[in-house]
C-alpha positions in Angstrom: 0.0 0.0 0.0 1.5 3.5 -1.4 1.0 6.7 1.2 -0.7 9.4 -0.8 1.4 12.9 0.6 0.8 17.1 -0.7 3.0 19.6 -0.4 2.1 21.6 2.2 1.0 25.8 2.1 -1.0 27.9 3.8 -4.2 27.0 2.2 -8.0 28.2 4.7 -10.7 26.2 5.2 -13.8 26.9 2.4 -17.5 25.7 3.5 -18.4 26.4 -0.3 -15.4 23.6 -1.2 -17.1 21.0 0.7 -19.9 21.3 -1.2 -18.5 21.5 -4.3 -16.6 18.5 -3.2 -19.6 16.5 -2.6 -21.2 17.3 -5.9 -18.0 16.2 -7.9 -18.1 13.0 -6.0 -21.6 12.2 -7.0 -20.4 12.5 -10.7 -17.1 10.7 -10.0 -18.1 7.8 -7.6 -18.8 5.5 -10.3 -15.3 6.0 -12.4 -14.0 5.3 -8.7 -15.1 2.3 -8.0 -14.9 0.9 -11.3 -11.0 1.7 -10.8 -10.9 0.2 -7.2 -10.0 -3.2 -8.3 -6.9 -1.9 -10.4 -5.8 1.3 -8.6 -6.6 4.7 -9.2 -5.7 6.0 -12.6 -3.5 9.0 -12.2 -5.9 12.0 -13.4 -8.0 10.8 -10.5 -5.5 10.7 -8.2 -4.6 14.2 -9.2 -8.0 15.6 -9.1 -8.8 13.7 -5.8 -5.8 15.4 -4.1 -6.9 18.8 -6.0 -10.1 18.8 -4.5 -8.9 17.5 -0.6 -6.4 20.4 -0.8 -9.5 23.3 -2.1 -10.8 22.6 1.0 -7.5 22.9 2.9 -4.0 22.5 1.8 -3.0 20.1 5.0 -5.8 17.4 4.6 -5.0 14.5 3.4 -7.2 11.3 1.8 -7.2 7.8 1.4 -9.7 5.0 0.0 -9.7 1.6 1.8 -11.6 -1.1 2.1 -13.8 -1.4 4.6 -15.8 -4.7 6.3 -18.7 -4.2 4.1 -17.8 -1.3 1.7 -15.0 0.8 0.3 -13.7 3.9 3.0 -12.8 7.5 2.4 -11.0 8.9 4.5 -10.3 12.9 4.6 -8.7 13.5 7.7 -6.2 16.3 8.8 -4.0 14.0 9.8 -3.8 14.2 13.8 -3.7 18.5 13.6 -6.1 19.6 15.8 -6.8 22.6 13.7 -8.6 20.4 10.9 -10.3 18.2 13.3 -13.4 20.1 12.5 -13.3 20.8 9.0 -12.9 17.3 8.9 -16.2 16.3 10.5 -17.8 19.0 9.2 -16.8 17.1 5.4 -18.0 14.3 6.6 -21.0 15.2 8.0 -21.9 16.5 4.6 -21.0 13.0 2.7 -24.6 11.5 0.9 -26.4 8.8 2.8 -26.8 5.0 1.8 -24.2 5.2 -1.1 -22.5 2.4 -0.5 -19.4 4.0 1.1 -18.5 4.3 4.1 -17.1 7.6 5.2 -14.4 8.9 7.9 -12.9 12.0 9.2 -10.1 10.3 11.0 -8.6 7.4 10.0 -9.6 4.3 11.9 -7.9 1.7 13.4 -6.8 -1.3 10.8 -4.5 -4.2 12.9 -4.4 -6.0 10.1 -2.4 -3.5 8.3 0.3 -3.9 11.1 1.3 -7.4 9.2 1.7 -5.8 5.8 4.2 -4.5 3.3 4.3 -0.7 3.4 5.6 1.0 0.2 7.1 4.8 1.1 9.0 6.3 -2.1 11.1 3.6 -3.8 11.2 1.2 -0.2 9.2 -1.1 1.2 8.9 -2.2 4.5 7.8 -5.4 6.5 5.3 -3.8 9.3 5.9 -7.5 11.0 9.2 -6.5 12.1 8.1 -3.3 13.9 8.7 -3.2 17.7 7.2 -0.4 20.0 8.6 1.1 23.5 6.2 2.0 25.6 6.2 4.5 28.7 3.1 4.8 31.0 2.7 8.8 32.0 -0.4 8.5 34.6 -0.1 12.1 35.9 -1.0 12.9 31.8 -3.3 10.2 31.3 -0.8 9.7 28.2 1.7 7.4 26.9 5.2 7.8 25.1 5.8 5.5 22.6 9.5 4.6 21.3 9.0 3.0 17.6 11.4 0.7 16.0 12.0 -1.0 12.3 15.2 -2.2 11.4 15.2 -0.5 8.2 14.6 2.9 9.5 18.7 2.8 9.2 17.7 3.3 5.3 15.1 6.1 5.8 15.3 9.8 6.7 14.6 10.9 9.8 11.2 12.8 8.0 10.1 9.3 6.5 11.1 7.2 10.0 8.4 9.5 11.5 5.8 9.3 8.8 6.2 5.4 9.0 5.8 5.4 12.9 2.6 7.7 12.9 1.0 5.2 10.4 1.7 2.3 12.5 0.4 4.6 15.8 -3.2 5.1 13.5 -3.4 1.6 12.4 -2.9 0.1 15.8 -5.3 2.7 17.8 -7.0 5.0 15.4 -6.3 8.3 15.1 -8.7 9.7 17.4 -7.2 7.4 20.3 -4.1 8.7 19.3 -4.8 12.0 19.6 -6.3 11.5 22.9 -3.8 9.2 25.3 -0.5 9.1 22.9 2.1 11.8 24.2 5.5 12.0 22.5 7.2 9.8 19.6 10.1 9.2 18.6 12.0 6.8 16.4 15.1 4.5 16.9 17.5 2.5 14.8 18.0 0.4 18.4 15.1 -2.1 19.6 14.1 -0.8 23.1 14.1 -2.9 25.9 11.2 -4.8 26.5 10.0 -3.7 23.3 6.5 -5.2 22.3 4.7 -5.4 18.7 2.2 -2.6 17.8 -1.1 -5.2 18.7 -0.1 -4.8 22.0 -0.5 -1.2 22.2 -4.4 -0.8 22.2 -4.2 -2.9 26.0 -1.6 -0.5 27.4 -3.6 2.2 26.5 -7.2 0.7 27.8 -5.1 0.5 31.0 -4.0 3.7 31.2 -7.4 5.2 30.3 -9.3 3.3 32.1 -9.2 6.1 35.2 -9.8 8.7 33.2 -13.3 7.8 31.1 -14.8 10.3 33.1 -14.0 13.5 33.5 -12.8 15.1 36.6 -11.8 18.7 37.9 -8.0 19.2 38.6 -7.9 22.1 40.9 -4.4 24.5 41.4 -3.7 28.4 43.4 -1.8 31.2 42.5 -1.8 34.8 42.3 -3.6 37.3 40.1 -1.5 40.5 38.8 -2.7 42.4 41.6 -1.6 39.9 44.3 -4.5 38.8 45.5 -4.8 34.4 45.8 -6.4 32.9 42.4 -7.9 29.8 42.1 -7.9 27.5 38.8 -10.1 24.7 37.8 -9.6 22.4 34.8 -11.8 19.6 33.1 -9.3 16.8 32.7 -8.7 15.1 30.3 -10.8 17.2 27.9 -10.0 15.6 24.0 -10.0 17.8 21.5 -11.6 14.9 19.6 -14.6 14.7 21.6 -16.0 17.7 20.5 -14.6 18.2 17.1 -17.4 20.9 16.1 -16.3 23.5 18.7 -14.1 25.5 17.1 -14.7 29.2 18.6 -13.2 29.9 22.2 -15.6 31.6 24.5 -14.2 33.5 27.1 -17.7 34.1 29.8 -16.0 36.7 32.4 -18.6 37.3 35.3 -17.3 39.8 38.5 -19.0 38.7 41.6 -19.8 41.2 44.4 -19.6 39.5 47.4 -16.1 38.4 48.6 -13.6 37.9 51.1 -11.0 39.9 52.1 -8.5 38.1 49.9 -11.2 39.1 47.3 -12.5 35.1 46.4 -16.5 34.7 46.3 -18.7 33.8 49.2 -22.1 33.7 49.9 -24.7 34.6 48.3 -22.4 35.5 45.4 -20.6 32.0 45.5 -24.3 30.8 45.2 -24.9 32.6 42.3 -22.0 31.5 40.0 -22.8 27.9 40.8 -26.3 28.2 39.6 -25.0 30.4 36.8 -22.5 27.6 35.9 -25.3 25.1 35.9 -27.1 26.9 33.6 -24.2 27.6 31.6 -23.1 23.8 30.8 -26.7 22.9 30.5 -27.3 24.5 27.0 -26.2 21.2 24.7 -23.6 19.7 23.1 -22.6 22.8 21.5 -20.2 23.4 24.2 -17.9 22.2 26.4 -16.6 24.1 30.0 -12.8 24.0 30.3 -12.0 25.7 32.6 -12.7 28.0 35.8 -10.7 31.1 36.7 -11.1 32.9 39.6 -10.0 36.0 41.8 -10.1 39.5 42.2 -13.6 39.5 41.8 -13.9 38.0 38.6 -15.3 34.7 37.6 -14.1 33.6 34.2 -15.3 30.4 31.9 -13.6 29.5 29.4 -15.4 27.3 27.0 -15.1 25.8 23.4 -18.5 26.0 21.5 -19.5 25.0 18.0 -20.0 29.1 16.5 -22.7 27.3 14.3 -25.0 25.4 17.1 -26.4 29.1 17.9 -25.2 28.5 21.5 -23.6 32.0 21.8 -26.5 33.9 21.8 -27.7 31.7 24.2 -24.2 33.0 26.0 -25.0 36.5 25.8 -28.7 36.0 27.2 -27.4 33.9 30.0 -24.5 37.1 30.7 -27.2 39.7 30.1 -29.1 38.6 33.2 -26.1 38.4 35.4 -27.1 40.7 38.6 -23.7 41.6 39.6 -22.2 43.9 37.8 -21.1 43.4 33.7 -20.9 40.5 32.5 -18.9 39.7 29.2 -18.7 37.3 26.5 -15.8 37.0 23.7 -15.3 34.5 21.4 -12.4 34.2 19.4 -12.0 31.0 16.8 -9.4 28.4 18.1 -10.0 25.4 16.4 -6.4 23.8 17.8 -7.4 24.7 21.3 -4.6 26.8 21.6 -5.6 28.9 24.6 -5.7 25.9 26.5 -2.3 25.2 26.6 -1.2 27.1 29.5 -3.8 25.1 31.8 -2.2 21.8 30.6 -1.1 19.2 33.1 
């Protein structure tokens, strides 16, 4: 099996070039899977790619097949910032057509005993061994991987090779959420184990962490004054792929303590505003809670086409405490998150 790659530029995400997507596919599907059986011609290679990379220049697509029909697969490859322009594609794919069709790709074990061809070399996935290091306090795991013919490949095409394996054996989705850092070696690592295996380390170390909890930390705000920060963990990315907008709900609170931290009845009233706020759907997800100096702030990650931020600004209009304030900025990698990580 040959790895279909792009050159990559700085290409933006077009809601019109979905559609047109879709209504070339409807044409092309036949010529498609008339050519399944012998491979691709190269014109429909070319215009496959053309019209993955219209919609954005970093996604990337592959046809498979799947247990009871042929797979597309557009995916952004493990980037968080196409993880929604992803599901929004597919979300837009036609119904009963006899394909089946993916935004990530999905785990295939069976592909971990083939031949892989990469440029002009091919590669025996039998002989690939994987090091594996439990990280508990991340709910992740690092993952050494090893071939014995990386010695032959650049360092660029040893990691392409290992990320493959990574989706195969988990999914790319599961990757996303418990795998932490990769690397690749020329060395087997000790007590090295074949990629099959790598599914039950991870059910192990997810296991704790199927629900979400609250990890809670204190600091101090620019003033001085104590701070107190609360963060959903783990929150995946992947687990709410449509909420691509970063909504920042800042509330001030007018009851407090001397070291200026709610109480009563203000500490009342953010909890009940809290439940109303997490109560509004799946078009959002809390992240996290900041709080001190008399400000209450949620940060949340909301899907800016659900219609949930108007339902934001109502919820902040009848705030009795002072101003309240919404902004939204779009963050489809979740970058604002990243100072609150574990």
């Amino acid at each position: 099996m040959g790895i279909f790659r792009r050159p990559r530029d700085a290409s933006s995400p077009s809601a019109p070039a979905i559609a047109e997507f879709w209504a070339w596919w409807g044409q092309t599907r036949p010529s498609i899977e008339a050519a399944l059986t012998d491979g691709l011609p190269t014109e429909l290679i070319e215009e496959m790619s053309r019209r993955t990379r219209k919609m954005h220049s970093e996604l990337q697509w592959e046809i498979g097949e799947g247990d009871a029909s042929p797979v597309l697969t557009v995916t952004g490859g493990g980037a968080a910032e196409l993880r929604g322009l992803a599901e929004r594609w597919r979300r837009a794919a036609p119904q009963d057509d006899g394909w089946a069709y993916h935004a990530a790709r999905q785990a295939d074990p069976e592909m971990l005993a083939q031949k892989l061809t990469l440029a002009d070399h091919e590669l025996d996935l039998g002989y690939v061994r994987l090091g594996m290091r439990a990280d508990e306090s991340r709910a992740r795991v690092h993952i050494t991987v090893y071939h014995p013919d990386f010695l032959f490949l650049p360092q660029e095409s040893q990691l392409e090779v290992a990320l493959h394996i990574l989706d195969w054996a988990l999914g790319e989705d599961d990757v996303a959420r418990w795998v932490g850092d990769v690397k690749v070696v020329t060395d087997p690592p000790i007590d090295s184990l074949p990629p099959t295996m790598l599914s039950a380390v991870v059910e192990q170390i997810a296991e704790p962490f199927l629900e979400p909890n609250w990890l809670a930390g204190e600091g101090r705000t620019p003033r001085g004054h104590p701070a107190r920060l609360e963060i959903r963990f783990p929150l995946h990315r992947q687990d709410h792929p449509l909420c691509d907008l970063h909504v920042a709900v800042s509330l001030p609170y007018a009851h407090t303590n001397p070291d200026r931290l709610p109480v009563e009845p203000s500490a009342s009233a953010l909890r009940d505003f809290e439940r109303r706020l997490t109560a509004l759907g799946d078009g959002a997800v809390l992240a996290v809670r900041e709080t001190g100096d008399g400000l209450r702030v949620f940060h949340l990650y909301a899907d800016p086409d659900s219609g949930v931020l108007a339902e934001f600004d109502q919820l902040a209009a009848g705030w009795a405490e002072g101003r309240a304030k919404v902004a939204s900025t779009p963050d489809p990698g979740w970058r604002a998150l990243t100072p609150y990580q574990p």
